[in-house]
C-alpha positions as CSV (number, residue, x, y, z in Angstrom):
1,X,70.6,-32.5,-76.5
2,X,68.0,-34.8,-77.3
3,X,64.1,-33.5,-77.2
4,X,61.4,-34.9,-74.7
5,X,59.2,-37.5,-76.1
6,X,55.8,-36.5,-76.4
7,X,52.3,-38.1,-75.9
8,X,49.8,-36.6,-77.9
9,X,46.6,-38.1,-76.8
10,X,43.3,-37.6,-78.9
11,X,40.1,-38.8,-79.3
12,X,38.0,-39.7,-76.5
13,X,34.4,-39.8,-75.2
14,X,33.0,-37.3,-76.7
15,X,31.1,-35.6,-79.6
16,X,34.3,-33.9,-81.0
17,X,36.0,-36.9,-81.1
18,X,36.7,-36.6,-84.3
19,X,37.7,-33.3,-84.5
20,X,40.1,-34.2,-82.1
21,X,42.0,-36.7,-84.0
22,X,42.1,-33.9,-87.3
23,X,43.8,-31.0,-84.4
24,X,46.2,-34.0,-83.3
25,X,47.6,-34.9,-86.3
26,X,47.8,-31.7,-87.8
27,X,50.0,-30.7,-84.0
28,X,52.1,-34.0,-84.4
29,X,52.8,-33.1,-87.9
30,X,54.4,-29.8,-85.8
31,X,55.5,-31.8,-83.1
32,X,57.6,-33.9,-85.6
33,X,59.1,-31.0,-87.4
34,X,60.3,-29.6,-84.7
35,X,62.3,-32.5,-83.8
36,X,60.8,-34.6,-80.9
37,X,60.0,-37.9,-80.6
38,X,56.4,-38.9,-80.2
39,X,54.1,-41.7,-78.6
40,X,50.5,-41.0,-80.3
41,X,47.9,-42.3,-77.6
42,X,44.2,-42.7,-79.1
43,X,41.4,-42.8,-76.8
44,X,38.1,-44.6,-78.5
45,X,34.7,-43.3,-77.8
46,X,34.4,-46.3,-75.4
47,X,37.5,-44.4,-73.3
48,X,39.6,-47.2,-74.0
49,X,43.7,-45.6,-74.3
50,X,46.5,-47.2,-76.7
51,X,49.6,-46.1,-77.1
52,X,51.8,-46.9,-80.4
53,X,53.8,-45.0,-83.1
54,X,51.5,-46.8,-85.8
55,X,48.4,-45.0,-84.9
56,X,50.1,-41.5,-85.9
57,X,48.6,-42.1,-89.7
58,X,45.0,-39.9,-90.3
59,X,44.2,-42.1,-93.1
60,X,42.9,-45.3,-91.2
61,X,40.8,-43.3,-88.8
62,X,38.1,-42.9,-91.4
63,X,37.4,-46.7,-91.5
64,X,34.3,-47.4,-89.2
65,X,35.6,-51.1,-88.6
66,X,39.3,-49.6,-87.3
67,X,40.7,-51.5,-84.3
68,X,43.5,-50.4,-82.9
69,X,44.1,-53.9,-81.5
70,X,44.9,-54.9,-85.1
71,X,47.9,-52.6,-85.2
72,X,50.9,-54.4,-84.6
73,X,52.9,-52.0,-82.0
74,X,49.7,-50.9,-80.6
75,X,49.0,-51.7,-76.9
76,X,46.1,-51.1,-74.8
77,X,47.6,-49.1,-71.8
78,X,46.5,-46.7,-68.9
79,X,47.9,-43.7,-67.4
80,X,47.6,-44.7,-63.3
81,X,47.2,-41.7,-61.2
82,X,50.4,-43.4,-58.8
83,X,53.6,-40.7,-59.6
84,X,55.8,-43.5,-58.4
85,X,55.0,-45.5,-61.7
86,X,56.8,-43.8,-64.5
87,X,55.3,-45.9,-67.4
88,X,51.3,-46.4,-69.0
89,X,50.5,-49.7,-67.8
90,X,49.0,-52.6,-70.1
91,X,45.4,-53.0,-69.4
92,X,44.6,-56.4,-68.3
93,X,42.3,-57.2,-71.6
94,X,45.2,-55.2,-73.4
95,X,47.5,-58.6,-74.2
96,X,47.7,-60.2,-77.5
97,X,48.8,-63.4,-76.7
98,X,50.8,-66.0,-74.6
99,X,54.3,-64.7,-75.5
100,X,53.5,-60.9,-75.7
101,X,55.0,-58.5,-73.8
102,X,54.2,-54.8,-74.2
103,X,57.5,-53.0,-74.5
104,X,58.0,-49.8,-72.0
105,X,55.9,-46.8,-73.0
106,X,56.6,-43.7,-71.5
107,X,56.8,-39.9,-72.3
108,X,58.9,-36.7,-71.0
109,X,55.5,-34.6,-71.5
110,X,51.8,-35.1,-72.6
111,X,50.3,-32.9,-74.7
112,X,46.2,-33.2,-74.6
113,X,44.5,-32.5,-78.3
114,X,40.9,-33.7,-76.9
115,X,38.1,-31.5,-77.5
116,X,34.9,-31.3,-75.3
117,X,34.4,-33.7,-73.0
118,X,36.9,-35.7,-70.5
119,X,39.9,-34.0,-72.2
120,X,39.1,-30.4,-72.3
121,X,36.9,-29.4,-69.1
122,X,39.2,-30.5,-66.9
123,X,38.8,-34.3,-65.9
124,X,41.9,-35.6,-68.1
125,X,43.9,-32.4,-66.6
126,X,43.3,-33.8,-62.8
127,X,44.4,-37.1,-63.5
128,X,47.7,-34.8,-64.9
129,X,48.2,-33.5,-61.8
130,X,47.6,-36.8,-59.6
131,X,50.1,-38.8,-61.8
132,X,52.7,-35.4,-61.3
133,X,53.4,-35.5,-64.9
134,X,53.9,-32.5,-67.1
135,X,51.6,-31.9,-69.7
136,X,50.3,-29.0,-71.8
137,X,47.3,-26.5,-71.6
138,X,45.5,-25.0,-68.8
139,X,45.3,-26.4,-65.4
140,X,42.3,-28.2,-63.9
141,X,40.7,-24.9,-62.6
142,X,41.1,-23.0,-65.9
143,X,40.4,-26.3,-68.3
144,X,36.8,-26.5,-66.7
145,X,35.7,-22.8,-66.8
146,X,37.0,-22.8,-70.7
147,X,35.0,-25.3,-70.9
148,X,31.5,-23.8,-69.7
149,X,30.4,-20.8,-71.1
150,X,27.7,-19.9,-68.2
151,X,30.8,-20.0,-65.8
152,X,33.4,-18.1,-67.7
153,X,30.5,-15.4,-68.5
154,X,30.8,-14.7,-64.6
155,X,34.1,-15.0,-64.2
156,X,34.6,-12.8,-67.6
157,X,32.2,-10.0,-66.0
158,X,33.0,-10.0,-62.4
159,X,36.9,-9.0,-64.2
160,X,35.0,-6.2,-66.3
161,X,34.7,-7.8,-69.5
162,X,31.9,-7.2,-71.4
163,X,29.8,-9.9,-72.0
164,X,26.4,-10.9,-73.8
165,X,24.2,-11.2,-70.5
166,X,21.9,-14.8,-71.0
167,X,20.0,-17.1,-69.2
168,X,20.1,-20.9,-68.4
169,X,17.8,-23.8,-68.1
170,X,19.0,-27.0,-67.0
171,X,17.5,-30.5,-68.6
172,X,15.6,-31.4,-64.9
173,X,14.2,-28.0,-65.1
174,X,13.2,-27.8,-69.0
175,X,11.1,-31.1,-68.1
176,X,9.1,-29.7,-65.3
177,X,8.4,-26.2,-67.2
178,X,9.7,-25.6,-70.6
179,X,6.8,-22.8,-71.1
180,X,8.3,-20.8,-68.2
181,X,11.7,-20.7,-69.4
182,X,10.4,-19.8,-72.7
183,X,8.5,-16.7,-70.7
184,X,11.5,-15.7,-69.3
185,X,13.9,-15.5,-72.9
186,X,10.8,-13.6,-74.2
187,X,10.6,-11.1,-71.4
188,X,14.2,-10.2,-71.1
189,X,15.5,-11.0,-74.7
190,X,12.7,-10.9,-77.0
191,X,13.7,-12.1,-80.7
192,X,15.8,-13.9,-82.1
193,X,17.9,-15.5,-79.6
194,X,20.7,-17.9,-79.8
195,X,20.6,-21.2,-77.6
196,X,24.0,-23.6,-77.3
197,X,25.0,-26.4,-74.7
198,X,27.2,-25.0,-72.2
199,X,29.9,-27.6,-72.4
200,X,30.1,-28.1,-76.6
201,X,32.6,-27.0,-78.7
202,X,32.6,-26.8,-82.4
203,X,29.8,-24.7,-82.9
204,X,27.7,-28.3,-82.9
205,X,23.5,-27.5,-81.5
206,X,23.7,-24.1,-81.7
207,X,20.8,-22.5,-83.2
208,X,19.6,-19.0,-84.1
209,X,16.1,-19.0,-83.0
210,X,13.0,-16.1,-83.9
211,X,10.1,-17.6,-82.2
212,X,9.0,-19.6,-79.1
213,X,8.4,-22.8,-81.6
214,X,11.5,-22.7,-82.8
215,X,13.8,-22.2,-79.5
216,X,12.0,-25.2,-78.2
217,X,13.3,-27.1,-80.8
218,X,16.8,-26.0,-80.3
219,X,16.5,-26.3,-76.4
220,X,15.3,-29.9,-76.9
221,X,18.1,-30.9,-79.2
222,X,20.4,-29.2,-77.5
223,X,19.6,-30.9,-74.0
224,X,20.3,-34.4,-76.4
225,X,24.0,-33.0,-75.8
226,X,24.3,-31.3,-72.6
227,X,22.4,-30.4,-68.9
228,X,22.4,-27.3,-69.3
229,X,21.6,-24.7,-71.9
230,X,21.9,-21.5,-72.4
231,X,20.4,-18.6,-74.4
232,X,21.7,-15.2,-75.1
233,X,20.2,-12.2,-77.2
234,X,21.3,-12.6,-80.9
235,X,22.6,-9.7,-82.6
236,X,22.6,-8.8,-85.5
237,X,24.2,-7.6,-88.6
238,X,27.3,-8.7,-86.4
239,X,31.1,-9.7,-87.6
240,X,32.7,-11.8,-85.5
241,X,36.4,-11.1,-84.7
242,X,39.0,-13.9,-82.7
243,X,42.5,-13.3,-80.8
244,X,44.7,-16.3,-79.7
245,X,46.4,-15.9,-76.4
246,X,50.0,-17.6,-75.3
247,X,51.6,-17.3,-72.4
248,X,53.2,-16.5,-70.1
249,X,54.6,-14.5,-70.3
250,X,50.9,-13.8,-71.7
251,X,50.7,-11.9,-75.3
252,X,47.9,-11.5,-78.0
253,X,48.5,-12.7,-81.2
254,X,47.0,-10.6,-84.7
255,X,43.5,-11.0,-85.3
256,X,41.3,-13.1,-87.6
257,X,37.4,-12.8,-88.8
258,X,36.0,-15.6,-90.1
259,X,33.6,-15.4,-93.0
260,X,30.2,-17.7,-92.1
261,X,27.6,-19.6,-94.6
262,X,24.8,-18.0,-92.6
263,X,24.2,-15.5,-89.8
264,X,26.2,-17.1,-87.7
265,X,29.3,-19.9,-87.2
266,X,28.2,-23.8,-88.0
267,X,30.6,-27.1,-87.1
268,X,30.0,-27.5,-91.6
269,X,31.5,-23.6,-92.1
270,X,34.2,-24.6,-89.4
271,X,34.9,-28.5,-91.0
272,X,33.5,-29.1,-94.2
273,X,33.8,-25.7,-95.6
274,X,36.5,-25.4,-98.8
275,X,38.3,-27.9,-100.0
276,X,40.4,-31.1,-98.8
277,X,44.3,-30.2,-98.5
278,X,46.0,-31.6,-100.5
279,X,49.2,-34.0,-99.2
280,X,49.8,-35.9,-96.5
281,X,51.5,-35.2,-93.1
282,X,54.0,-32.4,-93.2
283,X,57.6,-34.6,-92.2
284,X,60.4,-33.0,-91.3
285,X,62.0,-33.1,-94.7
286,X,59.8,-31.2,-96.5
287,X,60.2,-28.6,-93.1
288,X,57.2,-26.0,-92.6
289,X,56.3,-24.2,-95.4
290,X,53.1,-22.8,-97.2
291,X,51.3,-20.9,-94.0
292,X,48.2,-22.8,-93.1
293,X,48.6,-25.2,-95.6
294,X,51.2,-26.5,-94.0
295,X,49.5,-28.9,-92.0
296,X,47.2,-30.2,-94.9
297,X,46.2,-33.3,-94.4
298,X,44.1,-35.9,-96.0
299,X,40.3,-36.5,-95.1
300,X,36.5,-35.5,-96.1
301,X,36.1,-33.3,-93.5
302,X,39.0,-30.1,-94.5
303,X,42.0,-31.7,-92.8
304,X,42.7,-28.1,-91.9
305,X,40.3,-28.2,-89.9
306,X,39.1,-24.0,-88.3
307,X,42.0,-23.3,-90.7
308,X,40.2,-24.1,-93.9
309,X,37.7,-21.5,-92.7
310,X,37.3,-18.6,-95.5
311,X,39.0,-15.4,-92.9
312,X,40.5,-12.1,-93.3
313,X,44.0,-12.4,-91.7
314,X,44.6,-9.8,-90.2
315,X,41.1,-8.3,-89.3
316,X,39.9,-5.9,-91.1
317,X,39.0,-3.2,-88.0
318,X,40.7,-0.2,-87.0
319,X,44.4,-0.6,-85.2
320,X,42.4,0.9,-82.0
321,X,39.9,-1.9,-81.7
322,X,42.7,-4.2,-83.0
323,X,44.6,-2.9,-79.2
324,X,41.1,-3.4,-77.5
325,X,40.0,-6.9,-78.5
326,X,44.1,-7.8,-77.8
327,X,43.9,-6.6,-74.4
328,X,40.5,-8.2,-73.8
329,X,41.9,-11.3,-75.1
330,X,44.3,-11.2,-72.5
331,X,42.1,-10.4,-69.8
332,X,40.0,-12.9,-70.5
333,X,42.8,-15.5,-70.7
334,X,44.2,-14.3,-67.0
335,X,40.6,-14.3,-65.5
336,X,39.9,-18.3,-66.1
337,X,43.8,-18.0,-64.6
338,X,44.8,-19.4,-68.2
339,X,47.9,-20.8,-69.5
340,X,49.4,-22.4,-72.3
341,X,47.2,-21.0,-75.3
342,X,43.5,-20.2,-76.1
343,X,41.4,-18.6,-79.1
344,X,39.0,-16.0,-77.8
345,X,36.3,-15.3,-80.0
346,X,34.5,-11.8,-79.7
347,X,31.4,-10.5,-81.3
348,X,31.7,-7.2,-82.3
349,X,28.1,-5.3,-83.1
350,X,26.7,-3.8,-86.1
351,X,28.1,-0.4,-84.8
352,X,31.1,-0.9,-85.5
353,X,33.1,-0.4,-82.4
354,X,30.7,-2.1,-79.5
355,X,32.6,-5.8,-78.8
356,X,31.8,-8.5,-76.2
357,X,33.8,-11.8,-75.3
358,X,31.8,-14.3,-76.8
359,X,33.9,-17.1,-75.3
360,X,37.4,-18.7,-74.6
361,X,38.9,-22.0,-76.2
362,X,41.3,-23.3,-74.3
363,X,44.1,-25.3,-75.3
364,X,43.1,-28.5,-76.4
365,X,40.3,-26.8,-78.1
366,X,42.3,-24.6,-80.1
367,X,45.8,-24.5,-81.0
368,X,45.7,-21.6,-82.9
369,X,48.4,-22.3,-85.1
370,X,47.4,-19.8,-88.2
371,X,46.9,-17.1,-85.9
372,X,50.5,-17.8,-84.8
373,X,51.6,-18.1,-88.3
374,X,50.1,-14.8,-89.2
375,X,51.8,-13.2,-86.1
376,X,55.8,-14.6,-87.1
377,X,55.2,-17.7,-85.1
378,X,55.3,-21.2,-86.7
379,X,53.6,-24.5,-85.8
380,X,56.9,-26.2,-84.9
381,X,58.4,-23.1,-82.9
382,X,54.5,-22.8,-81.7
383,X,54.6,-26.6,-79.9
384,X,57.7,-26.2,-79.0
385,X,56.9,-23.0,-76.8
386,X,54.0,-24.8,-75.8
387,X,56.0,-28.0,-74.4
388,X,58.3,-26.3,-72.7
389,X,56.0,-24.2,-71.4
390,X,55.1,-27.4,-69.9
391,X,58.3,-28.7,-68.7
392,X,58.5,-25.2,-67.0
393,X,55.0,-25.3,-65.1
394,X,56.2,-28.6,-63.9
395,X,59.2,-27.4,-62.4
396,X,57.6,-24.3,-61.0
397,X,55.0,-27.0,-58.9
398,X,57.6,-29.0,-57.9
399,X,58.7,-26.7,-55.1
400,X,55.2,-26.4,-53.8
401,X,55.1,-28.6,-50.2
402,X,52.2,-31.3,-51.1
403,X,52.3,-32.8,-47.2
404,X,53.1,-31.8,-43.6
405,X,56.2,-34.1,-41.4
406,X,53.2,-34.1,-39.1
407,X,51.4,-37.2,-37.1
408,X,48.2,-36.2,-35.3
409,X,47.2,-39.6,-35.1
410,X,50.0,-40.6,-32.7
411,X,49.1,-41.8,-29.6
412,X,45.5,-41.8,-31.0
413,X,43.1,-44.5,-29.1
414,X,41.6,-47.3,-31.5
């Protein structure tokens, strides 16, 4: 039986864009192993969508002057949030020329590799769910409290998880009173602290801060990124230790800890640490082979992206906190009512045996492929539970009534 085509869109507007288009090719170099057809749909910074087979090559991505115009079966398109029109639609400025005509582009499933914002919180998932498409990852609810680390530290904690307690600022309030907020940290937290955006991925503004001086520094550079911010007690001497969730049915994969630079994990030790892989995308010829390295790709930044990161695979803790942290994981993945898959990073303290959820990645954010590896699953098999984990979903919503045989206006006066 012939396999689904799949969109893989990547991109967008957003700091991590390109981060995003690494984790997409490295999942369509899966995608096209395990067999299935794909439609690669780039998203410029600008938020502009094409759709075309040619843009599924890394290599021309690291040309500032790239136009996806210039491709030849490249077409400016938009997904409309109408479930009646099964196709993406050529923008109106998306012709090129008298005599063109765009041919019909359409996938079975869409599978979302954006990271941060307008793919990962949630915004890209709702338009999913308007247009009554399948597609992969979390749902709207779950997308947007991944997202935001001040939410999903409530939700994690109301559900019993333990959790670094912090507090927030947001950029109207940083403005009016930046010394109060400063008075606060000290009070509760004292020295040194961590402060991060609340919506940011890959590690990027984060900073480890030991003085008033220097967290305002890192609040005001932070805010350059994000509304709010958020700091939390640092601790040290700390490893930290991550689990990968799939599901459902919902299961914990082995664990990993990463090795860091510093005292803590950077967007350089997670990108630009070790060296470029070596080869280009995987094809299905040469199959999947090698572990991580199987989805090596070409590029400055380590193609493999988190999976060029120096890590001890599996952790090296205790087979008890090994059970803990897995079970945690999976707590934490059912309390933002996850699905799909998602890395959960913990931080486990200088103790030895005292961990706290440090925060979730959903899917887009992490696909979590050499966890997967590690644990008997590959990248191909890993997509493929992922997409029809979609299809699935899909068919599970479709027997959900979406409107009542019902007419309360009639015989309503105009």
């Amino acid at each position: 039986m012939p396999k689904q085509t799949v969109a893989v869109l990547f991109g967008g507007r957003s700091v991590e864009h390109e981060v995003s288009i690494i984790s997409a090719h490295q999942a369509m170099d899966a995608l096209d192993v395990a067999g299935y057809p794909l439609l690669p749909i780039y998203i410029t910074k600008a938020g502009h969508w094409y759709a075309g087979k040619s843009l599924y090559n890394l290599k021309q991505y690291s040309n500032p002057a790239f136009d996806p115009m210039s491709l030849r079966d490249s077409h400016r398109v938009m997904l409309v949030p109408d479930p009646s029109v099964r196709q993406l639609v050529l923008h109106p400025n998306g012709g090129k020329g008298f005599f063109y005509k765009a041919p019909m582009l359409w996938a079975d499933v869409f599978f979302p590799v954006l990271h941060g914002a307008f793919g990962e919180d949630g915004c890209l998932q709702g338009l999913f769910e308007t247009a009554d498409v399948p597609y992969v990852g979390c749902g709207v609810l779950a997308s947007a409290m991944g997202m935001d680390k001040v939410e999903h530290k409530r939700r994690f904690a109301a559900a019993g998880i333990p959790v670094l307690p912090c507090e927030t600022v947001s950029r109207r309030a940083w403005k009016i009173d930046p010394a109060r907020f400063i008075k606060i940290v000290e009070e509760k937290f004292g020295w040194p602290v961590i402060a991060k955006p609340a919506t940011l991925g890959s590690s990027i503004a984060i900073s480890r801060c030991a003085s008033s001086a220097e967290l305002t520094k890192a609040i005001d550079t932070a805010m350059t990124y994000d509304s709010t911010v958020l700091v939390e007690r640092a601790l040290e001497n700390f490893r930290e230790v991550n689990c990968s969730v799939l599901g459902p049915p919902n299961r914990a994969s082995v664990c990993e800890m990463p090795h860091t630079a510093g005292l803590m994990l950077t967007f350089d030790d997670k990108y630009r640490a070790g060296q470029p892989a070596k080869g280009g995308k995987m094809g299905r010829r040469g199959g999947v082979k090698g572990g991580v390295k199987s989805a090596g790709l070409k590029g400055g930044i380590s193609a493999a992206g988190m999976a060029s990161l120096n890590r001890l695979i599996p952790a090296p803790i205790s087979d008890d906190l090994t059970a803990t942290i897995q079970d945690l994981a999976v707590a934490g993945f059912e309390a933002i009512q996850g699905y799909g898959i998602a890395r959960v990073d913990f931080l486990l303290d200088a103790d030895g045996h005292t961990v706290y959820l440090n925060e979730i990645n959903t899917m887009p954010g992490s696909l979590s492929y050499y966890l997967w590896e590690a644990s008997g699953l590959g990248f191909d098999k890993l997509v493929a539970t992922l997409v029809e984990g979609a299809v699935e979903r899909h068919k599970q919503q479709q027997a959900t009534e979406r409107v009542m045989n019902v007419n309360l206006l009639a015989g309503a006066r105009g």
